[in-house]
N, C-alpha and C positions, 0 to 999 in steps of 0.2 A: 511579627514584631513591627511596630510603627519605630521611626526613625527622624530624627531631626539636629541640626547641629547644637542647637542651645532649646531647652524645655524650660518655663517658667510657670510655677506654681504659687497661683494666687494672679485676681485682675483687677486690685485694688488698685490705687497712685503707685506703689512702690514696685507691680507685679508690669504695669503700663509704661511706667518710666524707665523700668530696664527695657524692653521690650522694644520701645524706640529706637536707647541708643544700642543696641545688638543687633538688629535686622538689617544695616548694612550688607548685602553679598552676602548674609544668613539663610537659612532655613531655621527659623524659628516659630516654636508653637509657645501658645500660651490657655492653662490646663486649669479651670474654674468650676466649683462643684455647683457654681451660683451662673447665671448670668451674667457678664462682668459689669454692666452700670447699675446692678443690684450689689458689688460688692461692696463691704462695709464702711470701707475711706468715704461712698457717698451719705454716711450719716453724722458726720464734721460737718459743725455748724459755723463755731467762731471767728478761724480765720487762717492765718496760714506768717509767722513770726518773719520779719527780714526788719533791719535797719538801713528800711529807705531813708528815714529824717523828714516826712514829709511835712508832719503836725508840728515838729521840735525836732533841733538839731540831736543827732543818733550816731552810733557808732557799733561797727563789731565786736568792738573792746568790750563797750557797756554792756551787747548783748554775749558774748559770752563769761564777762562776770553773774550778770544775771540766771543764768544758766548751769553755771556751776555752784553760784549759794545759792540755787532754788534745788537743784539737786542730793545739796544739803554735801557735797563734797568727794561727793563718791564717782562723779564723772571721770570718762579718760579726758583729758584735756586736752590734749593732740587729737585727736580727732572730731572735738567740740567745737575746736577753733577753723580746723576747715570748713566746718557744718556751718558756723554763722556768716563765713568771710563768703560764702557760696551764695547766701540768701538772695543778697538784692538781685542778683544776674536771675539767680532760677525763678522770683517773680516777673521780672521781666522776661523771659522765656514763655511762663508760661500761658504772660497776657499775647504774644506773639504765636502764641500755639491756638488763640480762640478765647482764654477763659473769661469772664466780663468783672472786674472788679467794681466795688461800689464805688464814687469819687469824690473828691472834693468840690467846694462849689469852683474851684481854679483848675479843674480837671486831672488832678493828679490822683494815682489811688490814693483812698481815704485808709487812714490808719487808727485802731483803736484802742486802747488801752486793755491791760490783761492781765490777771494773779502773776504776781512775781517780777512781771516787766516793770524795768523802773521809766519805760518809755514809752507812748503809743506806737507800736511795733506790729500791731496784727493785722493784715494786709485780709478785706473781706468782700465777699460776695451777700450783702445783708445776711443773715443768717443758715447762708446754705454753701458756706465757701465749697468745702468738700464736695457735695454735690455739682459745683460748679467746674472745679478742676478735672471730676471724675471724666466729665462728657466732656470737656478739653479733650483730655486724653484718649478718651477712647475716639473721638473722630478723628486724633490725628493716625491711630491703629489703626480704622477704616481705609484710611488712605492709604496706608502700606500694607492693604490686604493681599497682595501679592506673595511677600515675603514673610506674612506673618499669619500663620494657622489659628485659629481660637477652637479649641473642644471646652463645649460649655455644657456644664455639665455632668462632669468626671468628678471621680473622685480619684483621689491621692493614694494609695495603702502604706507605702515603704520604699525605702532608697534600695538603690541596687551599689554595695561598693564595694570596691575588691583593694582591700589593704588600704592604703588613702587615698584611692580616685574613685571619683564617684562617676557611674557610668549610665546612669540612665533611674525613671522608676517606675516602678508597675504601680498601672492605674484599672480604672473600670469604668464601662460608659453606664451612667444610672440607668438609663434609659432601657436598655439592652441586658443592663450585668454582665456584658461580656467584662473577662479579665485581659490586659493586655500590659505588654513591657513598650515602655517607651524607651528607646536608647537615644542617648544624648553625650554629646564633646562635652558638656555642662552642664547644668541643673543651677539654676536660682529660685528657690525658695521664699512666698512673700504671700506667708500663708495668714500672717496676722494674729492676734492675740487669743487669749485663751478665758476671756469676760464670764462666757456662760458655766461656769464649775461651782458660780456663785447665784444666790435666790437675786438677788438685787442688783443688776445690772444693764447697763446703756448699751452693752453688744448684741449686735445682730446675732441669731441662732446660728446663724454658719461658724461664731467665734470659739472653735470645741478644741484648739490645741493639736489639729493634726498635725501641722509642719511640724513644730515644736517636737512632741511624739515620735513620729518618724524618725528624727536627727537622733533623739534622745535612744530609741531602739535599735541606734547603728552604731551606738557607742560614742558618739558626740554628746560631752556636757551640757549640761542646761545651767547658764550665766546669770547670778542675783534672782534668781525665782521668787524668793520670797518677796521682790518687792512689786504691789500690788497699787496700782490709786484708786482711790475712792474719789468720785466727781463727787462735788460737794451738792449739786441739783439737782440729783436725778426726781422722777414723777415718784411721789409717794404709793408705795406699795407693790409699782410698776417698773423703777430704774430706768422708763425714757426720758433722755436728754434735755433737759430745758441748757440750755448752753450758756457758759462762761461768759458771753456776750453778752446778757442779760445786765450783769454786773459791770461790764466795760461799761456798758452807756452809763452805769451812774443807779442800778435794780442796786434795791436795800435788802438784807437779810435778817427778820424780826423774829423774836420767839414770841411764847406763847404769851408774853405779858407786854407785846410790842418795842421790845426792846432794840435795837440794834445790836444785838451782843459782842459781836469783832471788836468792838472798843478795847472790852478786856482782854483778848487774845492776840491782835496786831494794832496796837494804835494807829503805826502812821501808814497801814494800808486798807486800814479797813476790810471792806469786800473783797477786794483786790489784792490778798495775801495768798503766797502761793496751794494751791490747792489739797495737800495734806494737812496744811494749819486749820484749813477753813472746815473741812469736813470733821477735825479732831476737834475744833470750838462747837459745831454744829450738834456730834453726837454727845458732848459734855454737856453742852445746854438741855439734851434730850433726859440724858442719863441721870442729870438732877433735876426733872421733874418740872422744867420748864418748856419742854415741847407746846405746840398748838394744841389745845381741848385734852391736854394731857398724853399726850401720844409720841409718837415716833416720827411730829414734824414739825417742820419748820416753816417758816413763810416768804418768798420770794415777793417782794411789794413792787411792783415795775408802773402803779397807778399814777406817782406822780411825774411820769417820763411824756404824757400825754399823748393820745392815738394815732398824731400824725409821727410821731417821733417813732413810737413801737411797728407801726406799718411801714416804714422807712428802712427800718434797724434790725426789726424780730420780727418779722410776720409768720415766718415758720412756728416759731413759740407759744406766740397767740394762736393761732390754727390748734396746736397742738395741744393746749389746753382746754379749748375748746371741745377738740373733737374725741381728746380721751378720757377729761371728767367733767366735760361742761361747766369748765372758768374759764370766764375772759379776761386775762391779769389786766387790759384795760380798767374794767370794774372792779376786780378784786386780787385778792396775795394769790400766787398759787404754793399750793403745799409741797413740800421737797422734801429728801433726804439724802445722807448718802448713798453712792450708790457706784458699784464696782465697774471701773471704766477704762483702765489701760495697763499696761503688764510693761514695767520697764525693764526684767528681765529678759532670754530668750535664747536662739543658738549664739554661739560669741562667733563674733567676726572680728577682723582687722577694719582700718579707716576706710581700706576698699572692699569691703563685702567680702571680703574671700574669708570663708569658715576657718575655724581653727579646733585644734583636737585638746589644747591644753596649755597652760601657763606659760609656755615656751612659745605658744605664738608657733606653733607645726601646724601649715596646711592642710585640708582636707583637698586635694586634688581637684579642681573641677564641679565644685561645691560653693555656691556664694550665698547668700541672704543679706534680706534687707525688709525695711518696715517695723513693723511692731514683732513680728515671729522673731526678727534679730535682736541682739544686745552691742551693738560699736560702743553703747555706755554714752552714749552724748547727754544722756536722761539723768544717769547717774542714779540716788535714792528716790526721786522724783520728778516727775514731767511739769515744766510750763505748759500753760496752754499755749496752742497756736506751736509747740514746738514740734508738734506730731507729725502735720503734713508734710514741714517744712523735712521733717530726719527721712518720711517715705519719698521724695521727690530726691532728695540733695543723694541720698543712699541707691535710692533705685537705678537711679542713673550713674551711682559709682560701681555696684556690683552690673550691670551692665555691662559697663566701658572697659573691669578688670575679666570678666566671662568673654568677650569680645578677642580681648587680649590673649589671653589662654587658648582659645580654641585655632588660634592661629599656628600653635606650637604641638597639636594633637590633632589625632584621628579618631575614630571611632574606636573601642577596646572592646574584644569580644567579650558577650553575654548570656549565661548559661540561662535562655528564657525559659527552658520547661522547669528546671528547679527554684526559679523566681516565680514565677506563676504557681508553681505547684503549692509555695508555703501560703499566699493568699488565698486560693480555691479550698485550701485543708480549713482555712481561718472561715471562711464562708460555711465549709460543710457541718463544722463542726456548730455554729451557733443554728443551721437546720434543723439538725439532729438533734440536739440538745432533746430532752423531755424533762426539761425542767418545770419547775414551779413558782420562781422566783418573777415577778413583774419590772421591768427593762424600767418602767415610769417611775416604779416606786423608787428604785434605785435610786435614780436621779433625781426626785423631789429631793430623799434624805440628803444625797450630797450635797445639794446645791443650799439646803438649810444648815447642814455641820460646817457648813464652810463661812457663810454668811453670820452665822451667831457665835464661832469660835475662831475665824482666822480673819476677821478683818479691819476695820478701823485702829481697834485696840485688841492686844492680844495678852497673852501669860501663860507660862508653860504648864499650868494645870490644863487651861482652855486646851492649848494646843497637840497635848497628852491626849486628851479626850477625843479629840478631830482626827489625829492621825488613827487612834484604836479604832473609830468609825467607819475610816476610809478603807481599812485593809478589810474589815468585815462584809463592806461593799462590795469589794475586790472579790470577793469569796462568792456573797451572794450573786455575783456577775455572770459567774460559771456556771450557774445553776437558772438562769433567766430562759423564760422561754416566747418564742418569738409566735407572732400570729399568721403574719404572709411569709408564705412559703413561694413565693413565684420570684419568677428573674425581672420580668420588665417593671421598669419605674416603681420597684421596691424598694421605697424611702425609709420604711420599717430597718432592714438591716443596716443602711447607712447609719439611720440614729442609733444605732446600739453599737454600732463601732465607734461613730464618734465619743458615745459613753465612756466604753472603754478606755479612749484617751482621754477625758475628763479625771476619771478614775484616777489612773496615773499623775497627771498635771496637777490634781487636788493635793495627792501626796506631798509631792515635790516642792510644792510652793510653801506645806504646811511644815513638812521637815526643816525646809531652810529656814523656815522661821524660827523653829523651834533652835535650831543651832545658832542663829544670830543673836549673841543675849547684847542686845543695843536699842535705841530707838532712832531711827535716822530716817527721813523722808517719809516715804509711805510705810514704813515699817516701824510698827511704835507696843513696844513690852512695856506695861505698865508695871512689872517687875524688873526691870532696869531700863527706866528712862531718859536715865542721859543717852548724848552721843560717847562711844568712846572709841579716838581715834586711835589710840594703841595696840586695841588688840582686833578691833573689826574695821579698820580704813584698808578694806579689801574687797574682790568679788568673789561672792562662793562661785563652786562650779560643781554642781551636781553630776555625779555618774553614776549608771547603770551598773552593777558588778553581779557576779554570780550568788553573791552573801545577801547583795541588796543595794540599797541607796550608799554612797558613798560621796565625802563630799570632802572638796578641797580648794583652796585658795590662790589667787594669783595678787599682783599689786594693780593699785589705781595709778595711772599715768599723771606725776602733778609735776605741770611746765610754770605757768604764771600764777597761780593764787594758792599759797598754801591754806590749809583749812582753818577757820574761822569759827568764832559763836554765828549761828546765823539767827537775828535778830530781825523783825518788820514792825 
């Protein structure tokens, strides 16, 4: 049995910033199925949200109104308000940690404007903030390689908990297949979203919903799953990232007959309306037959921004158009769509990371999350941009500092490793054995098409009837899949089939809740009941596990300063 005082999974921003502040006088590892400057926080382009004020005077206030009607109302609010009042310090922290921000010609970082922000608030690295923060962070890990382990490489299977404390979890080195228990005073969680369950999306293939999964298969609910965002740019046909910033600098969005269409969807923000609106204008424009050449796209025109501006601002973009369908938006539109890009549900937490089991706000012992695998709700129905990095840094380092805290007050609790190991090895042997017939691939093309054609932009509970009946026959045919390598070492074959299997699951889950949410609010929009209605859904679902099945039930929204509104742009 491997041993350590605090284990963190996930070595994204939010996996690195707990990481820091815990390894004080710790024995702390950190447990990545990726490499950690290959995880996914390094494919954040735009920017990273605070009210420095440095373009226009700014304020916390503005940005946590902004934040909660772009949320569309469904945010906790207590804990929104600390997320934004945290902002400016943890930019300045993090330019103190190495990271290089773009600036102004007066040297101050440069800030840029962004869907939903009524202020220039995005704090950027040209187009590779995340990238940029990432390798902040992890140099400042390198330096505390003393006290802090990295297994890179690993995979996650399952928590180990014994009534509400959570005591460690069994993992496996890809490498090897060995199965092993890690025991731990703690566990932080920061495993990240769950993008790829869909055909069209901007998530790195690591994005498969293990955290999520695990929590969920230890009896911890899953908080607002149904709500899902669609970036409004991703690469036509592909889902990579053309990013938000695009549109900051001033990139237009044309249909097929060069229209700028936002006029009639948000007037006074144009491009820059929060990104549910923008994606739900974009696929309306598609849906009535105004796409580009009649299709499924739309055109991002960034030509009259001029090349020394795009090389200044977006060179990632430009590269990236180039090198994946040979357009240089210097010369020409690049084509877009929507494209499924961040999960504002996840495990619920409190403001400080520490998990909760249910509406009462009860502890899971020793148990924290943060990042996108969590819901603290600062996102509410829908995400700002630039609001992402800022919830993985401002979060990481709160479930840190409350893991920190806790492990001062415990020991190690014993762990029965052969029957934790034993239920993982059984899970191993049995997809060996299998002699099935079923194809692992095929599986996952279907789901990630039923999910994309029926549970995303716009949905209706015929669509969603139909998704969930798909999903369970997956589930079925899951059982019956048969695998090709049979070998232990560096057998990435069986990890994708597990990860499957928790797509599987996740797909449900998201599709249920939607099905049970009869509203339309943020990223979640029934074209059979399209209003918001705060009477009877100004709520978070919380899905559970039950022996019958899915089960789902309700807590309340925390509302301190802004009761909810028409939200209007």
């Amino acid at each position: 049995m491997i041993k350590h005082d605090v284990v963190i999974v996930g070595s994204g921003l939010a996996g690195m910033r707990a990481a820091l502040e815990v390894c004080e006088g710790l024995d702390v590892a950190i447990l990545s199925k990726v490499y950690p400057s290959r995880s996914h926080s390094g494919a954040a382009q735009g920017g990273i949200a605070a009210s420095l004020g440095n373009s226009e005077p700014d304020s916390w206030e503005e940005h946590l109104y902004d934040t909660v009607k772009g949320g569309d109302f469904l945010n906790d609010q207590d804990a929104a308000e600390e997320y934004v009042k945290a902002a400016p310090r943890v930019i300045y922290e993090l330019e103190h940690f190495g990271c290089v921000f773009s600036r102004t010609p007066d040297g101050k970082i440069a800030q840029r404007s962004f869907g939903g922000h009524s202020k220039p608030r995005a704090c950027f690295s040209a187009d590779r903030t995340g990238h940029a923060i990432l390798h902040a962070l992890h140099e400042q890990l390198l330096k505390r390689s003393k006290s802090i382990k990295i297994y890179s490489e690993w995979y996650m299977h399952s928590l180990v908990l014994d009534g509400d404390r959570c005591n460690g979890i069994v993992v496996s080195d890809i490498r090897t297949g060995a199965v092993e228990v890690m025991q731990a005073r703690a566990v932080i969680f920061a495993t990240g979203g769950y993008g790829r369950v869909f055909n069209i999306t901007s998530n790195a293939f690591a994005s498969t919903a293990d955290g999520v999964m695990a929590a969920y298969r230890a009896g911890i609910p899953i908080e607002d799953a149904e709500f899902v965002q669609y970036h409004p740019s991703g690469l036509y046909r592909q889902g990579i990232l053309f990013s938000e910033a695009a549109r900051g600098e001033g990139g237009y969005l044309l249909n097929g007959e060069g229209e700028r269409f936002m006029e009639k969807y948000a007037p006074s923000r144009m491009e820059l309306a929060p990104r549910d609106i923008v994606a739900r204008a974009e696929q309306s424009e598609m849906d009535a037959g105004r796409g580009v050449d009649e299709k499924d796209i739309i055109h991002l025109d960034l030509r009259h921004l001029g090349e020394a501006r795009i090389m200044e601002r977006l060179p990632q973009i430009r590269q990236l158009g180039i090198d994946f369908i040979g357009v240089d938006c210097v010369k020409d539109p690049l084509p877009i769509q929507p494209t499924a890009h961040y999960s504002m549900g996840g495990i619920p937490t409190d403001k400080f990371g520490q998990v909760i089991f249910d509406a009462e706000g009860t502890h899971v012992r020793g148990f924290f999350a943060a990042g996108e695998c969590s819901c603290v709700s600062v996102h509410g129905a829908n995400r700002l941009g630039t609001n992402s990095l800022l919830e993985a840094v401002v979060f990481g380092e709160r479930a840190g500092r409350g893991a920190l805290e806790y492990v001062k007050t415990v020991g190690h609790a014993p762990v029965n490793e052969s029957h934790e190991k034993t239920k993982v090895l059984e899970q191993f042997e049995g997809i060996f054995q299998r002699d099935g017939k079923e194809s692992y691939n095929d599986i996952r093309k279907e789901m990630k098409t039923i999910m994309t054609e029926k549970c995303s932009v716009f949905r209706d509970e015929e669509q969603l009837k139909v998704c969930i009946d798909t999903i369970k026959k997956l589930q079925e045919r899951y059982k019956n899949g048969k695998i090709t390598d049979k070998g232990k070492l560096f057998n990435t074959e069986i990890y994708e089939i597990l990860e499957l299997g928790n797509m599987l699951g996740m797909a449900e889950i998201i599709a249920n809740g939607a099905l049970n949410r009869k509203e339309s609010r943020g990223g979640h929009y029934r074209t059979d009941y399209p209003k918001r209605d705060d009477e009877n859904f100004l709520k978070h679902s919380l899905t559970y596990k039950t022996d019958k099945g899915m089960e789902i039930k309700y807590k309340p929204v925390v509302i301190t300063k802004h009761q909810p509104a028409e939200r209007t742009y």
